[in-house]
N, C-alpha and C positions, 0 to 999 in steps of 0.2 A: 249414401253409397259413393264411393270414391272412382271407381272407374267411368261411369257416365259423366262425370267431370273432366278427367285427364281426355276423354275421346273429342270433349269441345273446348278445351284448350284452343287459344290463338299466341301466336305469338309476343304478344302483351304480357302473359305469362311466364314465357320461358327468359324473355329477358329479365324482369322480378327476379328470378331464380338466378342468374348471371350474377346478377347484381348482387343479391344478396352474397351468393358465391365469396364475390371478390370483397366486400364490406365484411365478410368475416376472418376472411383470410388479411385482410387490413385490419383486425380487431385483435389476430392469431398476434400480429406481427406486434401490433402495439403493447400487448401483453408481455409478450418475450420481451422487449425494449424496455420496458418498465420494469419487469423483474431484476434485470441486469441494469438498469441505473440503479435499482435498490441494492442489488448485490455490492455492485463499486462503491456504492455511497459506504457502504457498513464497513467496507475493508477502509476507504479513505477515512473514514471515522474513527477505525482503530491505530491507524498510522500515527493521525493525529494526535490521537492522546496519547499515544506511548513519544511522541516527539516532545508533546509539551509536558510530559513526567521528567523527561530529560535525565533518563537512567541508565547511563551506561551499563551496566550490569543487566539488563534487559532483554530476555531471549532475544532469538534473532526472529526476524520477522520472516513466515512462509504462507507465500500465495496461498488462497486455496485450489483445490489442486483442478477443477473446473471453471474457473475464472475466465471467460469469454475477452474477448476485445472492448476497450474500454470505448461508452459511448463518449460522442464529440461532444455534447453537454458537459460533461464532469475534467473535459484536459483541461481548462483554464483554473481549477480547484487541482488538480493533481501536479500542475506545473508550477504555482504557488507553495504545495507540499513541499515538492524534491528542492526547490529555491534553499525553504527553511530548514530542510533535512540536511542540505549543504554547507551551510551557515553554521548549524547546531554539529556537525563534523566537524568543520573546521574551527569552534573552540572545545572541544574537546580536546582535539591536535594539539593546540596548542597552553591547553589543562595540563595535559601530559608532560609537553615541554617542560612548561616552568615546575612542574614538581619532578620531571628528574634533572633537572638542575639544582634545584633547592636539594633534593638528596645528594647530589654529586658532591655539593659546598659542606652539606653536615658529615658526611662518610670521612671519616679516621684518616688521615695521610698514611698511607703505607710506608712503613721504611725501605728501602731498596738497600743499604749498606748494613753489612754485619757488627755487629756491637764490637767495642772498641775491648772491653774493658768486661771482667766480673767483680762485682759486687760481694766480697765473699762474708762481710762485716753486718752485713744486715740489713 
């Protein structure tokens, strides 16, 4: 029987019961914490391999659309990321550059002056 127990209850009890409380509500917390470092991890994971694919042609990258604030564990991996993602920008940039130069050099001189003269012989 359960109530002739609850009636001699002492206070030894109900803190147990506090405690416990609060150790699960620290359990609640750690579990959230841990989902959303594994969340971050899988999104940092895919950044990463679409940076080291290095394909410009490459969809564009979208959050997903619940994505929480990123734990303090994972910014010194994220901020190494956006470093490389910076780097890998700017040669691109400059991919870009030298091949529309290279096309500028090969592209046909346009003429700007009307022909002098026709050809009517052949």
């Amino acid at each position: 029987m359960i109530w002739p127990m609850l009636e001699t209850a002492d206070e030894s009890d109900v803190y147990v019961e506090e405690s416990t409380a609060a150790e699960l509500a620290e359990l609640a917390e750690l579990k959230e914490l841990t989902e959303l470092t594994d969340l971050w991890t899988r999104v940092l994971d895919e950044l990463e391999t679409q940076l080291l694919l290095e394909d410009p042609a490459a969809p564009n990258w979208n959050p997903p659309y619940d994505l929480a604030p990123m734990p303090e564990s994972l910014r010194a991996r994220a901020a190494t990321l956006a470093r490389a993602q910076n780097l890998t920008i700017t040669k691109l940039r400059e991919s870009l550059a030298a091949a529309s130069a290279e096309l500028a050099t090969l592209a046909p001189v346009r003429q700007t002056t009307q022909a002098v003269y026709l050809d009517v012989m052949g």
